[in-house]
C-alpha angles and dihedrals in degrees: 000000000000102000087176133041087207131010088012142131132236140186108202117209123222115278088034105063102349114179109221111228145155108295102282109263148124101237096146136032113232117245122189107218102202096052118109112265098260138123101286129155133198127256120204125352108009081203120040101180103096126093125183090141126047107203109201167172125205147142129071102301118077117241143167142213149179129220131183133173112241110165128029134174105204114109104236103023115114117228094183136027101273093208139000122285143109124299100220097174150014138176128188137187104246146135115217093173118193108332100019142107147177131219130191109233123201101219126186128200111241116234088258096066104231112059121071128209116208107227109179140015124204113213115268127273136185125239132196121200089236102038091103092249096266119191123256108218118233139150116224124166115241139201129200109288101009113160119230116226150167145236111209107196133184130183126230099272132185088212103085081203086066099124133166110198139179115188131224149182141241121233120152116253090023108121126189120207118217128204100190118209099014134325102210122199112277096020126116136209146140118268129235100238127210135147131289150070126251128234090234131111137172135202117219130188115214136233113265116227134201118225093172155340115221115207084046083199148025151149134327093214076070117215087114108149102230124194105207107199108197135104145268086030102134110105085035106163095186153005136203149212122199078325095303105118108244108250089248139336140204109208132205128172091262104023145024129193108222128197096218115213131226109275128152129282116289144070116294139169132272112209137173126219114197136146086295104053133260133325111261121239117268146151107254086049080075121136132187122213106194117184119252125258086249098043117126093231111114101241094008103131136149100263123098126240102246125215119202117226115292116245135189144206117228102001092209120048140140115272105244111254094241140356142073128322098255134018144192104296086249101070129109109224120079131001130319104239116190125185132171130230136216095210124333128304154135112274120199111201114202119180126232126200123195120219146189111268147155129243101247130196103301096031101273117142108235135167116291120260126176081254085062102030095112100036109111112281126254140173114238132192119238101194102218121236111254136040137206128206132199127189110238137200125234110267124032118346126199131202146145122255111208103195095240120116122188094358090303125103114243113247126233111297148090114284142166134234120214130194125192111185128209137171133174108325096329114089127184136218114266112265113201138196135184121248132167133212118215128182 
């Protein structure tokens, strides 16, 4: 279907310029051979070398568009990222011909859901229909649910043959998404839908996510042997303590050993760097480095400072409208939490909020996407921006906890707080109790 005489773009149906290509399946799932041994996934077609439909510009004037794939029918084919993480590489059946390029685009759907930003470009590359579609390496950051897309591009050419493609399939129920004359990063607009699915695919290497450190604490001499349970954590290329690199590490997809270095007294967090980024914080990633019986330090020794369990009353009230974190026991806004020591000692109290998810590829629980609306539900914990500490006697300690957390009020809904207590060179496991906010 010409839309333009010159400069413009066509989609030419089947029986009008049909590309001949190997019978349309998904026989074999694409590997990239140079990417790094980690949990990825692929994004889009797991097999780019079929063609029934030839997208293109061509004639004498330049254009550019932009293509995503926003509906497809095949039963394991991601349409989205299912979880965050780092696209490393992407391939796609095209032609640029002589004054051409492609380029992969990162789209997200706006709140409203019908409208797409595009949130990240890879550079341009060139494509020929026999070169066998290799992958361009690249490294582009991804969310839950983001869209892959293309720019298709084409110069200003004498020649009125002068054509950019990129080919596609038919199935039925898969939809493209078009953005005529430039979508530029940070816009937003509405597509153009009809049907068809790209020959385009991304891999993309996940996240990697920590569920737990056991021992929760060591030395500070270091040389302690620690088990991370998590996933996504095969690949990994380094772990940290605190930000002090561990002295090795053996990786699996659910576990690594990790050899964890000298480092002062105090809770730190453990984190894991793969393919995919770096853990985020959370509070089950804490360490506890304890100084050790021969230290040097006065009243360092090898036991743990010990926190009794957190309660509340009430365990629902209303977050005060302004003010700090914690007050004086005798206050009126918030809720009394008393907790008990068992010596004294700093306490920073962090706060956890469980939320609705979905259980992703490698078991993670993620937000939920339309890619991920009928996977198994879970409850996940989004660890708050923001944190408070209170020194504390040994014995039982009493304060007010306003229900604000980094000078903002916490909305309606169930949390957590969690305390993690330290002093001196002797730190303590967390300790966490359930608390809700109401109007």
């Amino acid at each position: 279907m010409q839309r333009a005489a010159s400069g413009g773009t066509s989609r030419v149906a089947p029986g009008v310029l049909v590309v001949v290509a190997a019978a349309v399946g998904f026989g074999s799932a694409f590997h990239h051979a140079a990417a790094a041994v980690a949990a990825t996934v692929t994004i889009g077609s797991p097999d780019v070398d079929s063609a029934q439909l030839d997208i293109n510009c061509q004639g004498h004037g330049a254009c550019i568009e932009t293509y995503a794939q926003l509906s497809q029918p095949t039963a394991g084919v991601l349409l989205t990222a299912p979880a965050e993480g780092v696209i490393t590489a992407w391939r796609v059946h095209g032609d640029t011909g002589g004054d051409g390029s492609l380029a992969l685009r990162v789209l997200r759907r706006d709140p409203d859901g019908v409208r797409f930003t595009p949130v990240a470009t890879s550079p341009a590359v060139t494509a020929a229909s026999g070169d066998g579609n290799p992958f361009h390496a690249v490294s582009i950051p991804v969310e839950t649910g983001d869209y892959i897309g293309l720019d298709l591009v084409k110069l200003a050419s004498p020649d009125p043959s002068a054509r950019v493609s990129v080919f596609a399939t038919q199935p039925a129920g898969a939809s493209v998404g078009q953005w005529e004359n430039g979508f530029p990063d940070g816009a937003t607009a509405a597509p153009t839908m009809f049907p068809a699915r790209l020959m385009l695919g991304a891999e993309e290497s996940l996240r990697p996510a920590v569920s737990g450190v056991s021992p929760a604490s060591g030395s500070t001499a270091g040389g302690e042997a620690v088990t991370i349970s998590g996933s996504d954590l095969d690949g990994a290329t380094g772990v940290s303590f605190g930000g002090t690199p561990a002295a090795s590490f053996t990786a699996s997809a659910s576990q690594i050993t990790a050899m964890a270095p000298a480092r002062a007294p105090g809770t730190i967090d453990v984190r894991v760097t793969g393919p995919g980024g770096v853990s985020p914080v959370t509070a089950v990633d804490a360490f506890s480095y304890v100084g050790s019986s021969g230290g040097g330090s006065p009243g360092v020794g090898v036991g743990l400072v010990a926190i009794g369990r957190e309660t509340f009353s009430p365990r629902a009230f209303a977050a005060a409208p302004s003010g700090p974190s914690a007050l004086a026991a005798g206050r009126r806004y918030g809720t009394k939490v008393t907790y008990t020591l068992s010596e004294p000692a700093g306490v920073r109290f962090r706060v956890v909020q469980p939320r609705a998810g979905r259980k992703a590829r490698g078991g993670r629980c993620v937000k939920p996407t339309k890619t991920t609306r009928r996977a198994r539900k879970c409850t996940r914990s989004v660890l708050l921006r923001g944190s408070f500490t209170r020194a504390g006697s040994a014995g039982a300690n009493r304060f007010r906890f306003t229900g604000r957390l980094a000078q903002r009020k916490l909305q309606p809904g169930k949390y957590r707080l969690v305390a993690t207590p330290s002093a001196g060179g002797k730190a303590g496991r967390p300790a966490s109790s359930a608390f809700r906010i109401i109007q």
